[in-house]
C-alpha positions, 0 to 999 in steps of 0.5 A: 384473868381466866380462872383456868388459866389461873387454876394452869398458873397454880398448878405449874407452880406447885410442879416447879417447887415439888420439882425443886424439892426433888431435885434438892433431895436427890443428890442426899443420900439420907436413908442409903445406909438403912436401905443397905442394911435391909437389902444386906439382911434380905440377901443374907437370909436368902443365902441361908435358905440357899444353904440349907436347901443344898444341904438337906439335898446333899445329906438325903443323897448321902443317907441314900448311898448303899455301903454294905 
């Protein structure tokens, strides 16, 4: 046989099982939790910031305001 066409022969192999692999592994949800949790953490600091940079807006207007 031509060794390209064993060398296509191989590689359409390895496509097949690494296809199969991802294909078992896909419908698990393995690592769902953890990445809910970083994403929960980011967004929860993100609201923070958001927080605290309207506050900080709102206390400089207010320290702004001339009440006598």
């Amino acid at each position: 046989m031509d060794p390209q066409i064993q060398l296509l022969h191989a590689v359409w192999a390895m496509l097949r099982t690494r296809a199969a692999t991802l294909n078992r592994h896909r419908h698990g949800d393995d690592g769902y939790t953890t990445e809910t949790v970083v994403i929960t953490a980011l967004l929860a600091a993100l609201a923070i910031a958001a927080v605290a940079l309207i506050a900080r807006a709102v206390i400089a207007k207010a320290n702004g305001l001339n009440l006598g």
